[in-house]
C-alpha positions in Angstrom: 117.2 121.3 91.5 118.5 119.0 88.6 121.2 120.3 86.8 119.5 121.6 83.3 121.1 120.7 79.6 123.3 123.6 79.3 122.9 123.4 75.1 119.0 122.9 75.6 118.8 125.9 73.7 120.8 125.0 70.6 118.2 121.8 69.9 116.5 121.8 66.8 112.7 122.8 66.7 110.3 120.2 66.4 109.6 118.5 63.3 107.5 116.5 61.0 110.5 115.9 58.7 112.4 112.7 59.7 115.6 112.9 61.7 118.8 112.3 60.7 119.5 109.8 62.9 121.9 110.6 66.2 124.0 107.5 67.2 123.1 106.3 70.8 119.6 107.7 70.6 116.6 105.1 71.6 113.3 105.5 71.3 111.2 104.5 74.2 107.6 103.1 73.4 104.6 103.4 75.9 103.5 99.5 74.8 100.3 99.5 77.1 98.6 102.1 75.3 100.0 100.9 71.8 98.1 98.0 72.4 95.0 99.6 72.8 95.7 102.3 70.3 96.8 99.6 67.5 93.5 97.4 68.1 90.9 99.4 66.3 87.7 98.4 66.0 85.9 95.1 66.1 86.1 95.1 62.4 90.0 94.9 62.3 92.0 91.5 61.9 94.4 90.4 64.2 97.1 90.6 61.1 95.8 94.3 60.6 96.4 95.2 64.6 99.9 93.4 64.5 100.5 95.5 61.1 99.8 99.0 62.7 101.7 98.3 66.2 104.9 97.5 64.0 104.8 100.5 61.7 103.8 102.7 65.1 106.7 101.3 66.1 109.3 101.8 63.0 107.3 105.2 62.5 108.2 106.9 65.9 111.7 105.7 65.3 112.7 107.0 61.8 111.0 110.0 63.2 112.5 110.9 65.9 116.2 109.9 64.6 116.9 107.1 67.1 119.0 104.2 65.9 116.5 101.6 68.0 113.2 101.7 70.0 112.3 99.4 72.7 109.1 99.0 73.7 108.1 99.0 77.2 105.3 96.9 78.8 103.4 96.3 82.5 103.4 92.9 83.4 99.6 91.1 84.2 101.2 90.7 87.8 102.7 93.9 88.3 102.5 95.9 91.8 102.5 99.0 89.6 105.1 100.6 92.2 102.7 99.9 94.8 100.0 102.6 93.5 97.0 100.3 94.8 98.2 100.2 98.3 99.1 104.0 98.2 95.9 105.0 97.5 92.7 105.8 100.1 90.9 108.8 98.8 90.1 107.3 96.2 91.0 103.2 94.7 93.7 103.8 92.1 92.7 102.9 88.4 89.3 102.1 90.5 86.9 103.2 87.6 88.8 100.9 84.7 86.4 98.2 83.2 88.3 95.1 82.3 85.9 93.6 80.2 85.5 96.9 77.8 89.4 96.0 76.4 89.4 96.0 72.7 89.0 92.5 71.1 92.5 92.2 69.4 94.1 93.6 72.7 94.9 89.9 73.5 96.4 89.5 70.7 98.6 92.7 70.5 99.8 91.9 74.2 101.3 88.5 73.5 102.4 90.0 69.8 104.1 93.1 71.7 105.6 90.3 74.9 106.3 87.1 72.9 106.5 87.4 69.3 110.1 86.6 68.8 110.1 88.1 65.1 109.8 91.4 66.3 112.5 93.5 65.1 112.8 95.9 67.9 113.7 95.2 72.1 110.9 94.9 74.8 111.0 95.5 78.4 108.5 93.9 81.1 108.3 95.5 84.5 106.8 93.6 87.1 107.7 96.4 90.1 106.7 99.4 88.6 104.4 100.6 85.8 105.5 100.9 81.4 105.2 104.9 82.7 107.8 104.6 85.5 110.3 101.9 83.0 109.9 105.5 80.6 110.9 107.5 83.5 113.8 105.5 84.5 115.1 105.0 81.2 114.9 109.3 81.2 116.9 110.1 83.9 119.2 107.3 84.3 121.3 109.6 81.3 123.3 112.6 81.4 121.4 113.9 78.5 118.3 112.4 77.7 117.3 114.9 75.2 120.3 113.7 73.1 119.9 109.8 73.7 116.4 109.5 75.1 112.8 109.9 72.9 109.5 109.2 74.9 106.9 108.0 72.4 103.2 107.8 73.9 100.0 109.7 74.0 99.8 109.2 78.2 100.0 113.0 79.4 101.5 112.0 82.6 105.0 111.6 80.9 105.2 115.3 80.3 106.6 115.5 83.2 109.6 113.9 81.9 113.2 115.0 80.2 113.7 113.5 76.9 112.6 114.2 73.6 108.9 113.6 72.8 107.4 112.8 69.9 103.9 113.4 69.7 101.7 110.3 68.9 99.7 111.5 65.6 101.9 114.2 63.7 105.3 113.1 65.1 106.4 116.7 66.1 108.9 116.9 68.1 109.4 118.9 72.1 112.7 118.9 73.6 112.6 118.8 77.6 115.8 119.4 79.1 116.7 117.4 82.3 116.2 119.8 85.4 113.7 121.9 83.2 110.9 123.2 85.3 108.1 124.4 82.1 108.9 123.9 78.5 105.8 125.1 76.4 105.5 122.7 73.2 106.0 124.7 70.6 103.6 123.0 68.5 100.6 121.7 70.3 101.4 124.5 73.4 101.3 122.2 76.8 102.7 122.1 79.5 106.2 120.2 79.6 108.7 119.4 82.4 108.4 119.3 86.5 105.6 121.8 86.5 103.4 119.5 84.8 103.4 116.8 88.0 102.6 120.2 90.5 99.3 120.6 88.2 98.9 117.3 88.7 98.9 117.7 92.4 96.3 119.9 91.9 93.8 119.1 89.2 94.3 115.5 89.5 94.5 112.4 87.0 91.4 111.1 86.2 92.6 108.3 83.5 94.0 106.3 86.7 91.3 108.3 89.1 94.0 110.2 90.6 91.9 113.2 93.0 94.7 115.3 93.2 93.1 118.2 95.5 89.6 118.4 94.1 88.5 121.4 96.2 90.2 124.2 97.0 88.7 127.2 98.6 85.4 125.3 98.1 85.4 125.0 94.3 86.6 122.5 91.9 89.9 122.3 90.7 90.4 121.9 87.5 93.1 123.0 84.9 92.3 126.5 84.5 91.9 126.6 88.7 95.3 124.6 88.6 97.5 126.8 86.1 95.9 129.7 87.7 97.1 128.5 91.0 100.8 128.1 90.0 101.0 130.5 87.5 104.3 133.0 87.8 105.9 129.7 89.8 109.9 129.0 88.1 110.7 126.0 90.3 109.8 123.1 91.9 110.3 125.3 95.8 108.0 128.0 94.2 105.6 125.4 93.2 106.0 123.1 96.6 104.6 126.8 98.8 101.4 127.2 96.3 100.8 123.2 96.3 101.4 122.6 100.2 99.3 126.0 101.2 96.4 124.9 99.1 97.0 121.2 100.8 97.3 122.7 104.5 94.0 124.6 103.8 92.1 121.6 103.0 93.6 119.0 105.0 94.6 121.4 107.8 97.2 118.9 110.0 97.0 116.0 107.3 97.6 118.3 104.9 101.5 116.5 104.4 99.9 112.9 104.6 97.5 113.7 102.1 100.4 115.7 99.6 102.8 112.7 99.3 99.7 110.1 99.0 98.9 112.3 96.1 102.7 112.4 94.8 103.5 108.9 95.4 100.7 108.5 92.9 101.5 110.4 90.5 105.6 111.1 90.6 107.1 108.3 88.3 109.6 106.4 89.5 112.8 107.1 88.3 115.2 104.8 90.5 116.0 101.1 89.7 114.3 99.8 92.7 111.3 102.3 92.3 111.0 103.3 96.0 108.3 105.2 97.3 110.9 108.2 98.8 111.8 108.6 95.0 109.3 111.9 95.2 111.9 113.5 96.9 113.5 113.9 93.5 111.0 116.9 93.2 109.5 117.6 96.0 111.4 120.0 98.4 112.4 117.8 101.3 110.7 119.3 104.7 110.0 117.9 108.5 106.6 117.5 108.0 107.2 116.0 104.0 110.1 113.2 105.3 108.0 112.0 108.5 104.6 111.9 106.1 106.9 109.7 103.7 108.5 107.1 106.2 104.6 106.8 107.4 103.8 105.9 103.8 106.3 104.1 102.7 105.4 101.5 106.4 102.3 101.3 105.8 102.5 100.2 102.3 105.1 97.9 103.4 103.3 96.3 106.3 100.4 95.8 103.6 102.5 94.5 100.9 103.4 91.6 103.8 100.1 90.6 104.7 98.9 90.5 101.4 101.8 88.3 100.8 101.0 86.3 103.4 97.5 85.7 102.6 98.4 84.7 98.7 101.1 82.1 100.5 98.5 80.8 102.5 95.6 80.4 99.4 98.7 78.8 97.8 99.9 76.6 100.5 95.8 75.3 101.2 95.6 74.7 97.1 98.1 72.5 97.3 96.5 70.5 100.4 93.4 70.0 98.4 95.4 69.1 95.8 97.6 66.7 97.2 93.8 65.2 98.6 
């Protein structure tokens, strides 16, 4: 396990108050929802949208007592750490309409990428989702709930250390690095490691994530999923409820099935984002390592000949081209 924050206990209970602010401390920004969030309705002008991302912005900032906030984007062309090829069940993100984006979210994209006015830093990933930027920028410290506050209203970064700030009243939950369940104390979810084991059981279904679905022959859903792992203290504890409800579904793809689930839905906390980077929380095992390296080749040998095929489209538009 992670070694936890061994003063987690002497941080300050969440807030509406502003912080005073700690030097070093930088607030992260989930900027693909901002955009949406700051949009509004058809009714609202471009200047308005800009207007509320920027005070969103300065807002979770003075809030949460950080001397800076960068704001952290997916590219158009990102691989999103290879979560399309991952995915069989069920096609990652496969029920997301394009065409039902708000009509100033073009705007607030280039405003939140380009704008070169904008007081605060921005980071683009191209390898790896805005979520998994957060999640690197979380762990990469010694003490993230010190230095590090998570600003978004995406549950999946729950999972992470840090401090977050909730998106509407701007209360802040202190996670711990190593912690395993930190209850808000304000809005009472689930915080920490335990949150991406319910995950692994109930699913996602903002990025149409199945998670197990059936256990048992009935659906799983929340109240199935804290049920299943309730009493659990650790990520081991958690890893014998998740793989037992896994083996009796899947039976002998019961380990393929797990870490296609958690490659999914773990976010990537190395600077290369690799696929093994699970193995951060999930207990290593014979079964779990062999199930990876199978994974991690097949996305691999995909990610080639998808390459290939967009050299070839490239190299035949430049034939036609050329006349």
């Amino acid at each position: 396990m992670a070694e936890v924050d061994s003063d987690a206990a002497a941080q300050p209970m969440p807030t509406t108050i502003a912080q005073e602010t700690v030097p070093g401390r930088v607030c992260h920004v989930d900027g693909d929802y901002l955009a949406y969030y700051a949009s509004g309705s058809d009714n609202t002008t471009a200047g308005a949208a800009r207007h509320i991302a920027k005070n969103k912005i300065e807002t979770f900032a003075t809030m949460s007592g950080s001397m800076k906030a960068r704001v952290h984007l997916t590219s158009g062309g990102s691989t999103k750490g290879e979560r399309f090829l991952i995915a069989t069940i069920k096609p990652y993100q496969g029920h997301r309409d394009k065409g039902k984006r708000p009509k100033n979210w073009p705007v607030l994209r280039e405003y939140l990428e380009l704008d070169p006015y904008l007081p605060y830093e921005r980071k683009l990933w191209s390898d790896r989702e805005a979520d998994d930027g957060l999640a690197f920028e979380s762990h990469k410290v010694y003490r993230p709930t010190e230095s590090v506050v998570i600003a978004t209203k995406d549950k999946d970064m729950r999972m992470l250390p840090g401090v977050h700030i909730d998106w509407a009243d701007y209360t802040l939950t202190h996670v711990p690095k190593g912690a395993y369940e930190v209850i808000g104390p304000y809005n009472g979810l689930v915080y920490g490691t335990k949150w991406f084991w319910l995950q692994m059981l109930q699913g996602d279904s903002a990025d149409f994530i199945p998670g197990l679905e059936k256990y048992e022959g009935k659906d799983i859903g929340e109240v199935t999923a804290a049920q299943l792992l309730a009493g659990t203290t650790c990520n081991e504890e958690a890893m014998e409820v998740v793989s037992s409800a896994y083996y009796g579904t899947y039976n002998k793809q019961w380990a393929d099935r797990l870490v296609e689930q958690a490659g999914l839905l773990w976010l990537r906390t190395n600077f290369d984002a690799p696929i093994n980077d699970m193995l951060r929380v999930v207990p290593p095992c014979k079964a779990v390592l062999a199930a990876i390296n199978r994974l991690a080749r097949r996305v691999r040998e995909q990610r080639e000949a998808l390459n290939n095929i967009i050299a070839q489209a490239a190299a035949l538009e430049d034939d036609t081209a050329a006349g």
